[in-house]
Structures are given as C-alpha cells and as structure tokens.
C-alpha distance (Angstrom), angle and dihedral (degrees) to the residues before:
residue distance angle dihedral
X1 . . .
X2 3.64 . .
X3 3.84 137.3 .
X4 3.61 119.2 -138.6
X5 3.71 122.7 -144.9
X6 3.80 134.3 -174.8
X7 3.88 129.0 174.0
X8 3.54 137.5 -135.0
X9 3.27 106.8 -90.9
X10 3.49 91.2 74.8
X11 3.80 87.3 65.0
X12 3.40 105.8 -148.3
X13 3.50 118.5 162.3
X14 3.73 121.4 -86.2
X15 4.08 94.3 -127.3
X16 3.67 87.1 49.4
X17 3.44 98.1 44.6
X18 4.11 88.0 46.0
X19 3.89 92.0 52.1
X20 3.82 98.7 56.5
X21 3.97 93.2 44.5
X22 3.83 97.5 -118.8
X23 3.78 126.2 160.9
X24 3.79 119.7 -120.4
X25 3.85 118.0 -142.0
X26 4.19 94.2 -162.5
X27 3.85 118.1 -139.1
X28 3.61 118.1 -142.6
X29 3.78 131.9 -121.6
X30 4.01 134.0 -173.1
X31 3.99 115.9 -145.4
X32 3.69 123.0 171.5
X33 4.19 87.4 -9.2
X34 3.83 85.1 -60.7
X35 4.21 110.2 115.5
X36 4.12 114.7 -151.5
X37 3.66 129.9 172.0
X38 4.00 114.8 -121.3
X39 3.51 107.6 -126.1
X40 3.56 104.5 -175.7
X41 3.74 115.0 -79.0
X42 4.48 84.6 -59.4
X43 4.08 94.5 113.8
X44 4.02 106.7 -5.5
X45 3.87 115.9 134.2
X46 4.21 85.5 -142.7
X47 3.73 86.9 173.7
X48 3.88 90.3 58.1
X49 3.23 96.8 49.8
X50 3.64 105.5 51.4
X51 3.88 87.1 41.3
X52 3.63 87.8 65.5
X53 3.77 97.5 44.9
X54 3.80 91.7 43.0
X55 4.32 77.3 57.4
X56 3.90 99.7 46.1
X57 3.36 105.8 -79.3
X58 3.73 111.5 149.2
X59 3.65 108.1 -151.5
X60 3.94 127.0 -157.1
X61 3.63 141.7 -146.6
X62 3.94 131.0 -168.3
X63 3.59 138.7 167.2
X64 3.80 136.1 -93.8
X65 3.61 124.1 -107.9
X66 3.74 135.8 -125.6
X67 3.76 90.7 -95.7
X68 3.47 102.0 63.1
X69 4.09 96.0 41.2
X70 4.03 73.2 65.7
X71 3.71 92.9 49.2
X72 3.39 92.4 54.9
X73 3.61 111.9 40.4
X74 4.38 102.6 26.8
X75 3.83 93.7 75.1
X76 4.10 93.3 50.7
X77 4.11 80.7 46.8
X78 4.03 88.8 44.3
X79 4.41 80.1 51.2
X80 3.86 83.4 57.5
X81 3.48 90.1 -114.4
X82 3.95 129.8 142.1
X83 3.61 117.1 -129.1
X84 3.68 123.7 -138.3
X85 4.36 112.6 -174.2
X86 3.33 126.2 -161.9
X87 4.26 111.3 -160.2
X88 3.19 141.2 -171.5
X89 3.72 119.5 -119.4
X90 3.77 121.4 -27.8
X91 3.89 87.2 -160.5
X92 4.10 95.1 63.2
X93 3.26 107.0 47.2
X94 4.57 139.8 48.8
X95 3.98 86.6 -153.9
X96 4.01 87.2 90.3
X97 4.07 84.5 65.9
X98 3.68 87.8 58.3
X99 4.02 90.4 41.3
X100 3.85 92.9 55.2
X101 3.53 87.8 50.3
X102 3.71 97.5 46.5
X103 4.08 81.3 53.3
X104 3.52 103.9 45.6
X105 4.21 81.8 52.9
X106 3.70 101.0 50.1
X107 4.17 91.8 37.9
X108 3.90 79.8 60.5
X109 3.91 99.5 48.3
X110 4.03 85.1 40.2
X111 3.33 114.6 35.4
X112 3.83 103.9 163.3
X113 3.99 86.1 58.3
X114 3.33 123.5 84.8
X115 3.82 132.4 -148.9
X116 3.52 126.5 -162.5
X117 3.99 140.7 173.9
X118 3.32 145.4 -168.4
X119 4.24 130.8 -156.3
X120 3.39 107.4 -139.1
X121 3.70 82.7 -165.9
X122 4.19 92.7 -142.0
X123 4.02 128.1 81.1
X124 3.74 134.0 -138.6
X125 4.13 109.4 11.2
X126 4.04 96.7 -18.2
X127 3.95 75.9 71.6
X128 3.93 90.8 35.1
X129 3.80 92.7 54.6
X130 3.86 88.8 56.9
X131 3.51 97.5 43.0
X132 4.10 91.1 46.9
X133 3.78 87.4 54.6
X134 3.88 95.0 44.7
X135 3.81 95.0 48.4
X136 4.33 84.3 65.7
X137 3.45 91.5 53.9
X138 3.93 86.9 41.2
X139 3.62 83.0 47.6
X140 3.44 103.3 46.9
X141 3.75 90.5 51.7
X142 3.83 104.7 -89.5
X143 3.66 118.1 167.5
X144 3.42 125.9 -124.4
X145 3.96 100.0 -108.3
X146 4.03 83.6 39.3
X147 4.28 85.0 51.4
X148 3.97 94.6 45.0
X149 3.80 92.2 50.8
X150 4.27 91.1 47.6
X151 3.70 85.0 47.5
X152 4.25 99.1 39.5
X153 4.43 75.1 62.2
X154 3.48 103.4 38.6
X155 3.99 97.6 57.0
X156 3.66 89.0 47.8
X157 3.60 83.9 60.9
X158 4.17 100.6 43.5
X159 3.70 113.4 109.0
X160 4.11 113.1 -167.5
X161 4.16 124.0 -173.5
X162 3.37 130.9 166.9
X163 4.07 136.0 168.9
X164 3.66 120.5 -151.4
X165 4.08 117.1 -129.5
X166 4.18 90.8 -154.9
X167 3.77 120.9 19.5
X168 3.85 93.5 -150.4
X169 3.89 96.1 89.9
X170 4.19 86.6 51.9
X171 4.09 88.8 51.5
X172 3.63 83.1 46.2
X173 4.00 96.3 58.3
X174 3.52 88.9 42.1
X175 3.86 94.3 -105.9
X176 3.73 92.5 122.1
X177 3.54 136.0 18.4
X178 3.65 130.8 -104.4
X179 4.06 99.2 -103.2
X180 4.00 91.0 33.5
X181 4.29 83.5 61.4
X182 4.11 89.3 40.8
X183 3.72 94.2 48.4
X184 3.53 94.1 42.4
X185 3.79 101.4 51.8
X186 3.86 86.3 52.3
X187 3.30 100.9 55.7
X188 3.92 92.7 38.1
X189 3.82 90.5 -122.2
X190 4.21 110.1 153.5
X191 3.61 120.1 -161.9
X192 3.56 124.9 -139.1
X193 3.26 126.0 -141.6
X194 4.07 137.9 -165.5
X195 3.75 140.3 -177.6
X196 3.96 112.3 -105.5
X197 3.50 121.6 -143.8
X198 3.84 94.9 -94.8
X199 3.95 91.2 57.2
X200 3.64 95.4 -103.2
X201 3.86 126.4 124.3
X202 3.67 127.1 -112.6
X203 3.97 144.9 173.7
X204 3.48 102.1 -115.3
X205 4.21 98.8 176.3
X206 4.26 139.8 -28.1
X207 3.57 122.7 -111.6
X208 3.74 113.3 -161.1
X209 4.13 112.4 -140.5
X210 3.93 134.1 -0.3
X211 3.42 91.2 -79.9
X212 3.47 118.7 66.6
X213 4.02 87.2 48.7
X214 3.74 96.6 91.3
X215 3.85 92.8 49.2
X216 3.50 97.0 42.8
X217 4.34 82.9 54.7
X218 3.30 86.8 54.9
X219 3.63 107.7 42.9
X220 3.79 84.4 52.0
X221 4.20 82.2 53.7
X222 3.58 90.1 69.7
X223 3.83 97.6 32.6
X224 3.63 81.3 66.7
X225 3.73 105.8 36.2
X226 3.06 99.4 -119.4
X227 3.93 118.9 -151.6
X228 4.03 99.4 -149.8
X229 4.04 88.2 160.3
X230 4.16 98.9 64.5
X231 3.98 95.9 29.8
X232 4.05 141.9 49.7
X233 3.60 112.6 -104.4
X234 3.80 104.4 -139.7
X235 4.33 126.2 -153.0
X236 3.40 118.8 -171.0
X237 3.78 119.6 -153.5
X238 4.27 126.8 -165.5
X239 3.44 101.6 -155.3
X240 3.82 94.5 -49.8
X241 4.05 106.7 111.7
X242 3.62 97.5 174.2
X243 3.72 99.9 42.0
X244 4.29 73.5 58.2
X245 3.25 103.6 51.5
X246 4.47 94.1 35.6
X247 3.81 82.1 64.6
X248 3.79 104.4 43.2
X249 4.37 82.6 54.7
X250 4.06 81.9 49.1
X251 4.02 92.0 48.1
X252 4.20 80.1 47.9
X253 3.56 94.2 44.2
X254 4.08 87.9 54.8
X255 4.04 114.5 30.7
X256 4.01 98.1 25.1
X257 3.73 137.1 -83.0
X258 3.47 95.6 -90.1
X259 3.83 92.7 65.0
X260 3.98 111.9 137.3
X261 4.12 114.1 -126.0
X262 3.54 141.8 149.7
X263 3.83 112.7 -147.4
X264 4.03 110.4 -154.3
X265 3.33 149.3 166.1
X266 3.99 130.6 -105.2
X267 4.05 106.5 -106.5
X268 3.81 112.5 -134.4
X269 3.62 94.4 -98.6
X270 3.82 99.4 62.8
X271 3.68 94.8 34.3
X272 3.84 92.8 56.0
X273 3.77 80.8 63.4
X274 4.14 97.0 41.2
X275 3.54 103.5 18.8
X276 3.87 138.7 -155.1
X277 3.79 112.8 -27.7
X278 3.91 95.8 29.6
X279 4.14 111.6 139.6
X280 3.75 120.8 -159.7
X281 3.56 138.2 -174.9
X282 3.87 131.7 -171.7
X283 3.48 131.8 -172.2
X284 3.66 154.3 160.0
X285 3.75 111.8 -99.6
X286 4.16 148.8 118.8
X287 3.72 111.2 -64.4
C-alpha cells in the first residue's frame, strides 16, 4: 500500500486534490515580509495578493528544506505506507537537493519502505494535469510500476504555453534582461513561453498585442494535435477573469461545446514568477 503525494506547484485544485486522497507538499511564498504556504486555492486571499503586486509589491519564493520533506512524508512511512511523489520540475527549483536528502535519511531509518518520485518535468497545471490523471489510476488501485509507466506516456504527451501580460516579473527572475522587458512593454510585444522536454523554460516566439494570443493558442492546438475529446483542456488565468473566460468561449467556438476545461487562477507561487495578466494553456498533444 502506498500513499501518493503531489505538491503545490502543480496547482491543482484543492477539491480535486481532496477527492482523490493525495498528499500536498506546500511551497512557500513571502508577501509584504510575511511567509505563507499556498495551499491550493482552500484559504488564499487571491484578490489580496494580486492587489498588492498590481501596487509594487515584490513577492518571493524559496525552497523547502530537508526537514520538512521529513515532516511530510515520515508519518505516512511510520503508517507503513510507501510513498509515491509526483513533482513538478526538477529543472526550476534547488528544493529537490533538500528532497533527495530528506530520502536518502528516511530510506535509512526505514529500510523496508520504499520511496519513489517522478518529475513531471512542467510547473503549475502542466504538472497538475498529470498529477489529476495519475491520482485515478492511484485511485483505482494502480500500482506503482503500473503508475510510472501511465505517467513515463502521459508527460510525453503534455503541451504547456503561456504569454506574459508585463515582462517586468520575467526581468525580475532573471529570464529576460532589463532592456528586453523595457522594449517589450513599449511596443506591446508578449513573449510566450513553454516547457522543453528537459523541464526547463524557454521563449519559444512574440506575439505583438492582446489579440492575436487566443489564435496563436489555438493554432498551436492543432500544431500539436490536440486530443480535446479524451482529456481536460486546462486555462490558466493571473488575475484576469475575463481574458479566462473570452478564451474558454474561443476554445468552444473551435473544438465543440462539449469541450472539458477547468478555468483557474495562478496561485501566488507561480504568479510571483509570471505575474498579473499571464494566460496559460495546457493540453494533451504530440510533442
């Protein structure tokens, strides 16, 4: 018997998360000098947050230590319980240093347990839509060999784009540099960005004004053939509702009414990174 965990970076929903029994490893933010733990959408004043980025506010994010990758996982090993975690990209983050330690450490107090992971090699809901998929296998009583090989297929097969609204919070992060971000705003020029196969991010082309976003999404839709009949189409909004919802009508408008999506909001810890304004889109699709 094994537990499976996930954390929230991958952003899935709290309910969702809830409903398939998954444990949440919580990633830490720092507003206003206060720290807080994102915990999925449950108790997060969104609308506070973003009000104080939208006002200056310079967010952080850091990484969890060794000590509370024990906290976490030791009393599901003290259960007797295996632990199978499913993580967002190994390429964005130094926590995973602290995480292998945290295993190697527990593997030696419990030896007859065993601890596994996998890299989903995305962030935010491109890791969300594997981990939502995963937890009904989990569910449904999938092993953990029969879980890594549904997995090893389905992140071959998750597509992840997203276009900035300001390019300050990229020149921030060090994505970008300082006159790129200047320039850029000017002319009204929005990168977009996508997950390569490694895990790492990457500009992969420039749209010029709001509008051209959605078509450019969806051109990229059937670049990638994607499969919007067997799997969730998910939009990601940063504090931009409308912008949301205006694309979910355009995904209508083009594969069918009876498309399946979940429409959701940036958590604090990926927006500090992409700020307010920032659309995404993930899907299942050919690399």
């Amino acid at each position: 018997m094994y537990q499976l965990f996930c954390d929230s970076n991958c952003e899935l929903w709290h309910t969702v998360a809830a409903e398939y029994g998954l444990k949440v490893i919580r990633m830490p933010y720092v507003l206003d000098g206060e720290e807080y733990y994102y915990d999925l959408g449950e108790k997060t004043d969104f609308e506070h947050f973003y009000q104080r980025m939208r006002a200056g506010a310079v967010p952080t994010t850091s990484a969890i230590n060794e000590q509370n990758y024990i906290d976490y996982f030791e009393p599901v090993l003290q259960e007797g319980k295996d632990i199978y975690y499913i993580t967002f990209s190994h390429k964005l983050s130094a926590t995973f240093e602290s995480m292998d330690r945290a295993i190697k450490t527990l593997k030696e107090k419990y030896p007859d347990r065993v601890i596994r992971t996998f890299d989903t090699k995305a962030i935010s809901l491109g890791s969300g839509f594997q981990v939502r998929y995963a937890a009904e296998k989990y569910k449904a009583g999938a092993t953990m060999d029969e879980l890594e090989e549904y997995l090893t297929h389905l992140r071959e097969h998750t597509i992840v784009y997203f276009v900035v609204d300001d390019l300050i919070y990229l020149k921030r992060g060090g994505r970008i540099s300082a006159v790129t971000a200047v320039v850029g705003n000017l002319l009204n020029i929005k990168p977009m960005i996508s997950i390569l196969e490694d895990g790492s991010l990457q500009s992969v082309g420039k749209i010029k004004g709001s509008k051209r976003v959605f078509s450019e999404f969806i051109n990229l839709m059937h670049k990638h053939n994607a499969n919007t009949k067997d799997y969730r189409i998910e939009i990601l909004q940063a504090d931009c509702p409308e912008t949301g919802e205006a694309f979910v009508e355009a995904l209508k408008k083009e594969f069918g009414e009876d498309i399946q999506y979940d429409l959701q909001i940036v958590g604090p810890v990926i927006a500090s990174h992409c700020g307010p304004g920032t659309l995404g889109l993930i899907f299942y699709g050919d690399r």
